[in-house]
Steps between C-alpha positions, in 0.01 A plus 500: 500500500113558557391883438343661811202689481543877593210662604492906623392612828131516493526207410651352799343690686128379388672109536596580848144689545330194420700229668489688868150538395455168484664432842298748625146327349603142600392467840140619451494295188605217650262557820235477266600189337543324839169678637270302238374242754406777702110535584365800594369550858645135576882537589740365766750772571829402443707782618234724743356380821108532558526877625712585195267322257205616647652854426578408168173409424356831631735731384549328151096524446466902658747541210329357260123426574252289405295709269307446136880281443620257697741656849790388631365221680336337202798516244713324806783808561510418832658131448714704264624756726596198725669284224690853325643586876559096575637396180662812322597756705845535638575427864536890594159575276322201619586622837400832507168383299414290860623796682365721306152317564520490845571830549196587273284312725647670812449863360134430413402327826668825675315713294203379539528274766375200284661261262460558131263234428253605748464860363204554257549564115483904568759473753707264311498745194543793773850342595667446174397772323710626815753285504527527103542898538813480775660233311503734186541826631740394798872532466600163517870312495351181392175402276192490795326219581187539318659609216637146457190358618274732254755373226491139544147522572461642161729254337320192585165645477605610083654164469233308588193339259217693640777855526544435153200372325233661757636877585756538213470468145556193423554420116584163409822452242632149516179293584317427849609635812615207713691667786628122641678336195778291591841570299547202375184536313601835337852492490608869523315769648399783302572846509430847359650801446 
């Protein structure tokens, strides 16, 4: 009879830690993986119509502007957001994503009786520093809108080559950065704890 490893329960504990972990990581990861052949500024939405994308877009860059590093726009987040919500997200997430969205677009164009896109910069910035405050300060049953939006915005923006060799600090460990390397080619992915 084969002995069994015992093991105490922070031990199990930190197994179990990094296994949900992992379930939790996967989706962006993978996004990322399939999002290679993306181009910034030159995406097909797959998931959001033209309003929704042109939101994207707009909301995505007021986020994170174009300044001495590369925005939004220019590390592609926006085809990321769209391939994330398409792709990876649950049917309830992915739904309240679009809904979320629209309703977005609806507040702002009451507000200011305009649609995102056409406000300037100041304005913009004006209405998410807004919208930022209510959705942390508010009393809320689920996660808001643009906290989701801020987060996934974030996500793709970090994950990206010009996120992560242009705006973060970028220090190179196992040889070139080539963001589109088929698996075949490398066999397993790495990974770093």
């Amino acid at each position: 009879m084969e002995e069994k490893e015992l093991i105490d329960r922070r031990e199990a504990v930190k197994r179990a830690a990094l296994m949900l972990g992992g379930l939790f990581f996967m989706p962006a990861a993978s996004a990322v993986l399939k999002g290679c052949s993306i181009t910034p500024g030159d995406w097909t939405p797959v998931l959001l119509n033209h309003a929704q994308a042109t939101l994207t877009e707009h909301l995505a860059e007021a986020i994170l502007p174009r300044t001495d590093t590369p925005g939004a726009i220019d590390a592609g987040v926006p085809a990321f957001i769209d391939r994330m919500a398409g792709e990876f997200f649950n049917d309830a997430d992915r739904e309240g994503f679009i809904a979320g969205l629209d309703r977005f677009a609806e507040e702002v164009r009451e507000a200011t009786g305009r649609p995102f896109h056409e406000l300037s910069d100041t304005e913009k910035l004006d209405y998410i520093t807004e919208a930022n405050r209510e959705a942390i300060e508010g009393d809320h049953e689920e996660q808001p809108f643009f906290l989701v939006f801020k987060r996934v915005t974030l996500t793709g923006y970090c994950m990206s080559e010009p996120g992560m060799t242009q705006h973060l600090r970028y220090m190179q460990n196992f040889g070139p950065y080539r963001g589109c390397v088929p698996m075949e080619e490398v066999g397993r992915a790495w990974a770093h704890f």
